[in-house]
C-alpha positions as CSV (number, residue, x, y, z in Angstrom):
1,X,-32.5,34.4,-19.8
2,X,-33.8,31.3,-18.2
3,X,-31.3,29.5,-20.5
4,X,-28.4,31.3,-19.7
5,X,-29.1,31.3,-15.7
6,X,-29.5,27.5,-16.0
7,X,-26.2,27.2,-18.1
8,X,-24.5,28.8,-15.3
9,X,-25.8,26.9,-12.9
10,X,-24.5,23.8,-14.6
11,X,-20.9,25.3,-15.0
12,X,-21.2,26.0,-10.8
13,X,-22.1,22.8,-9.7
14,X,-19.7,21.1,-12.4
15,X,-16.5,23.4,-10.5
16,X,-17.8,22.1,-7.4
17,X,-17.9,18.7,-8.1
18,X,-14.2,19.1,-9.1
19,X,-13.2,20.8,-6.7
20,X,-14.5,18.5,-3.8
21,X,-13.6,15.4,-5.9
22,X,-9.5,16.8,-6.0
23,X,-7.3,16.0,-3.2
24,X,-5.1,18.0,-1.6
25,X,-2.2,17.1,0.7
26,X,-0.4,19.9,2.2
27,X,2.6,19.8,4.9
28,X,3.7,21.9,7.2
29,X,6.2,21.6,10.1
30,X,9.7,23.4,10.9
31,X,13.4,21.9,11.0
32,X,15.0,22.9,14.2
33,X,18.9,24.7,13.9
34,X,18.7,25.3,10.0
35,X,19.4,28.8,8.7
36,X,19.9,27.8,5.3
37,X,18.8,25.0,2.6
38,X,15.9,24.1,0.8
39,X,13.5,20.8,1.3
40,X,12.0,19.3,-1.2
41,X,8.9,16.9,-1.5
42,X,9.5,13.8,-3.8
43,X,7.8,11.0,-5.3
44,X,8.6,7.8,-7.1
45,X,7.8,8.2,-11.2
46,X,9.0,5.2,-13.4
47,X,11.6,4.1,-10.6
48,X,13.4,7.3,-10.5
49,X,12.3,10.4,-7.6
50,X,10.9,13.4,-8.7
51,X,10.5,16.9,-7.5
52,X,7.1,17.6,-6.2
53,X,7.0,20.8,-4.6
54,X,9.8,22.8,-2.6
55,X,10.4,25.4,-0.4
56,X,13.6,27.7,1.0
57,X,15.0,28.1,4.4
58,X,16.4,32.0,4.3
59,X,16.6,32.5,8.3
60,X,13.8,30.5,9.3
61,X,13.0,27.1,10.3
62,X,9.7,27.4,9.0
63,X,8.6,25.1,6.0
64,X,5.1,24.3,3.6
65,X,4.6,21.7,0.7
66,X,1.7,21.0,-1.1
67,X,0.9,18.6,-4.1
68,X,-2.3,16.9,-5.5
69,X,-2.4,13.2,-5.1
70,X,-4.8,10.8,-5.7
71,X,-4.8,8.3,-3.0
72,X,-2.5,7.9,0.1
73,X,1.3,6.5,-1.2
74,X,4.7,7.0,-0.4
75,X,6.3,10.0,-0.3
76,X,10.1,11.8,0.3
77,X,11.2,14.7,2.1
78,X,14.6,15.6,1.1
79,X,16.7,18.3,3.2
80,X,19.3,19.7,0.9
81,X,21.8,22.1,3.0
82,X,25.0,20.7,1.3
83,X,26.2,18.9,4.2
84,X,27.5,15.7,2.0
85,X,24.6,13.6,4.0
86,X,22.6,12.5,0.9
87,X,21.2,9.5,2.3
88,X,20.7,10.8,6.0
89,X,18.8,13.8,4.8
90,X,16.2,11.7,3.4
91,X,12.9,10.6,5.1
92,X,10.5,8.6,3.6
93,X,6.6,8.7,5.1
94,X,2.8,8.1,3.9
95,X,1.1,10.9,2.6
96,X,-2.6,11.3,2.6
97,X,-5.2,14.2,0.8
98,X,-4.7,16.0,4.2
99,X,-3.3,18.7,5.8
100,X,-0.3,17.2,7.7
101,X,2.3,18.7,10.1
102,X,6.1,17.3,10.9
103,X,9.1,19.0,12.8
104,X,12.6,17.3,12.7
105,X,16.3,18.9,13.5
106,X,19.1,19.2,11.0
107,X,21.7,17.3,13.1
108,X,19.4,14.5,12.9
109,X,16.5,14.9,10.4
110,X,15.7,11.2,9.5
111,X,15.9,10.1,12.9
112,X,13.9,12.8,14.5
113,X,11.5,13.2,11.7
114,X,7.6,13.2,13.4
115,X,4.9,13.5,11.0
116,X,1.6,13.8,12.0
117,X,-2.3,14.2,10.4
118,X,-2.2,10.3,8.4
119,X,-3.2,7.3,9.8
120,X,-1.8,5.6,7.4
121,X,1.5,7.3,8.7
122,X,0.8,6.3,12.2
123,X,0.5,3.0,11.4
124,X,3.4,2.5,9.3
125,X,5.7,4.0,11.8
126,X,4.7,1.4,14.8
127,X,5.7,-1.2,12.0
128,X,9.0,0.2,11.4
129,X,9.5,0.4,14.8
130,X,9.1,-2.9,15.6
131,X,10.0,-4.0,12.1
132,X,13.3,-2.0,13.3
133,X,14.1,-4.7,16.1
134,X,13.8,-7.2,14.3
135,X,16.6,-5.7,11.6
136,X,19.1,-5.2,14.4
137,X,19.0,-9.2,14.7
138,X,20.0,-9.6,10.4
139,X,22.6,-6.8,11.2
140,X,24.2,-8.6,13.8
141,X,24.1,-11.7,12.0
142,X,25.9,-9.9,9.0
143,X,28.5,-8.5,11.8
144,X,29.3,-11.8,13.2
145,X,29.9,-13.7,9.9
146,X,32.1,-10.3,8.6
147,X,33.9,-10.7,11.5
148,X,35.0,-14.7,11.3
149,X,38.6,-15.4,10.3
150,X,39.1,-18.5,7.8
151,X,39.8,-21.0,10.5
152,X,36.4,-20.1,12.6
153,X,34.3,-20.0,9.5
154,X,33.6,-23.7,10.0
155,X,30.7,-25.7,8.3
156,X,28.5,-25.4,11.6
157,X,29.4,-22.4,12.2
158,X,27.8,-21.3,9.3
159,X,25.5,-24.0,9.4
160,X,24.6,-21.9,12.9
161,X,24.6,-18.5,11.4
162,X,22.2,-19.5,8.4
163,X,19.7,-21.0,10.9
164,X,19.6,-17.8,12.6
165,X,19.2,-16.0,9.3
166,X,16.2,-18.0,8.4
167,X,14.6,-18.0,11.6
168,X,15.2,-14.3,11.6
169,X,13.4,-14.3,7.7
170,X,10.6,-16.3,9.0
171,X,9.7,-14.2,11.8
172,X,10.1,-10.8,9.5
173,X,7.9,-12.0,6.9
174,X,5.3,-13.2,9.6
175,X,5.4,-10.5,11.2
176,X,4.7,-8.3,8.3
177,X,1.4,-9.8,7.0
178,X,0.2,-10.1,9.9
179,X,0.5,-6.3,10.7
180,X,-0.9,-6.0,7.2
181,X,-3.8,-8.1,7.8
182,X,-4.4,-6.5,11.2
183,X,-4.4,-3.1,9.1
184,X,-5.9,-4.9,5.6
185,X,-8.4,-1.3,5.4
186,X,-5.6,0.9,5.2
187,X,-3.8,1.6,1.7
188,X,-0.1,0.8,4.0
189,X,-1.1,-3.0,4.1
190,X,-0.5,-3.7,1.1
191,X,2.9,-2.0,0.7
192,X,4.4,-3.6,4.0
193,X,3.7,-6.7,2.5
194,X,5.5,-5.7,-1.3
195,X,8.3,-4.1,0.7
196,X,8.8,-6.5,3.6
197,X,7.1,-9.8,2.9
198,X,7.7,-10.2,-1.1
199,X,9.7,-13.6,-0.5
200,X,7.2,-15.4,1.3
201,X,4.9,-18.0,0.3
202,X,2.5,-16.1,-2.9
203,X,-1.0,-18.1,-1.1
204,X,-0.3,-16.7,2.1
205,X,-0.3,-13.2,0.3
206,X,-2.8,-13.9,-1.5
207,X,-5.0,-14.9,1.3
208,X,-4.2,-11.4,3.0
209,X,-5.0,-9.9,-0.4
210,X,-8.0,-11.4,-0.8
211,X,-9.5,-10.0,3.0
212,X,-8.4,-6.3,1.7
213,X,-11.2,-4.4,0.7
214,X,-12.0,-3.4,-2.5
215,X,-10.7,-0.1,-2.4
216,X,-7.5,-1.1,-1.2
217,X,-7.2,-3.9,-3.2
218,X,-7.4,-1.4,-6.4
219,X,-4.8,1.1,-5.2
220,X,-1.3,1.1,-6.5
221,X,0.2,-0.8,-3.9
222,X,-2.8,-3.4,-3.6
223,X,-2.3,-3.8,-7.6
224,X,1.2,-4.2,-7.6
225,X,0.5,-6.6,-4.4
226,X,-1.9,-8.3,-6.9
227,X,0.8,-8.7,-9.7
228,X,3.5,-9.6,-7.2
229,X,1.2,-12.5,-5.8
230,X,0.3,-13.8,-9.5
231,X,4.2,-13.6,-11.0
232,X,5.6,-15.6,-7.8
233,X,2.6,-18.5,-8.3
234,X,3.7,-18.8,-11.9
235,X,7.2,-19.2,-10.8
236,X,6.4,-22.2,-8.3
């Protein structure tokens, strides 16, 4: 008897382990002026998105996602309501073992996308905000070179307009790491600086790699960080 009662002891505290050592993420929120459509929650597998977890609109705005992940990474919330917006009705955000909330509108769902409940989330956003200004200057650039007819495309004037595309480079890549080495603790850090900071020089990464904790520095993003850093050195 004494066997048997210990036995099941064992196989308790061996579910509970388990059980506390999973982690959950969960999202809830509600789309404001949808009727009908269906959202799906993606993530990146082998370069290609994948479905995670779904759910139907049938009258209500209301929506809930769940998936197991094992540390905080990217993630995609896809509207589909047949609208011919494939790109616009796509929102990209950092998902942690959490319950998060978001609300959005479907005349606008990227734009007016607000996620709450990860701080990795929160501090990705004030990058892209910023990070946002910053692009308007490289989009502008782009316009005014677009818009130059033979005769004004001159050797200083594009001498002029790749001197603003560098100094706009330079001060996007500095800006990046060092928002990632002001946020080195957090699992983001890493993928700002693969995403927004890949061409710059692979011992100033590697510097900010090297003040990332542990933890971070073993994550996928701090690995591929870690790869990234190593490939562009060998390349020098």
């Amino acid at each position: 008897m004494k066997k048997v009662l210990f036995f099941l002891i064992a196989i308790l505290f061996i579910a509970s382990c388990s059980e506390s050592t999973s982690s959950k993420f969960s999202l809830s929120g509600s789309i404001d002026g949808i009727k009908v459509g269906k959202i799906y929650l993606q993530q990146l597998q082998d370069s290609v998105l994948v479905d995670v977890d779904s759910a139907f609109f049938d009258g209500n705005s209301d929506f809930s996602l769940k998936a197991d992940i094992e540390q905080a990474k990217i993630m995609y919330l896809h509207l589909d309501v047949k609208d011919g917006k494939e790109f616009n009705d796509r929102f990209l955000f950092f998902a942690e073992d959490t319950i998060m909330t978001m609300t959005s509108s479907l005349s606008d769902f990227e734009n007016e996308a607000v996620i709450s409940g990860s701080k990795n989330q929160d501090v990705y956003m004030a990058f892209k905000k910023n990070n946002d200004r910053l692009n308007i200057v490289y989009t502008d650039l782009i316009k005014k070179s677009l818009s130059l007819t033979d005769e004004e495309r001159t050797e200083a004037v594009s001498d002029s307009i790749n001197r603003a595309y560098d100094k706009y480079l330079r001060k996007k890549v500095l800006y990046a790491i060092n928002y990632a080495q002001l946020h080195k603790d957090k699992e983001v850090a890493p993928y700002i600086l693969i995403s927004e900071a890949s061409e710059a020089n692979p011992a100033l990464l590697d510097s900010v790699f090297q003040k990332m904790p542990k933890k971070i520095q073993t994550t996928v993003y701090g690995k591929q960080l870690s790869e990234l850093i190593n490939n562009s050195k060998s390349n020098l």
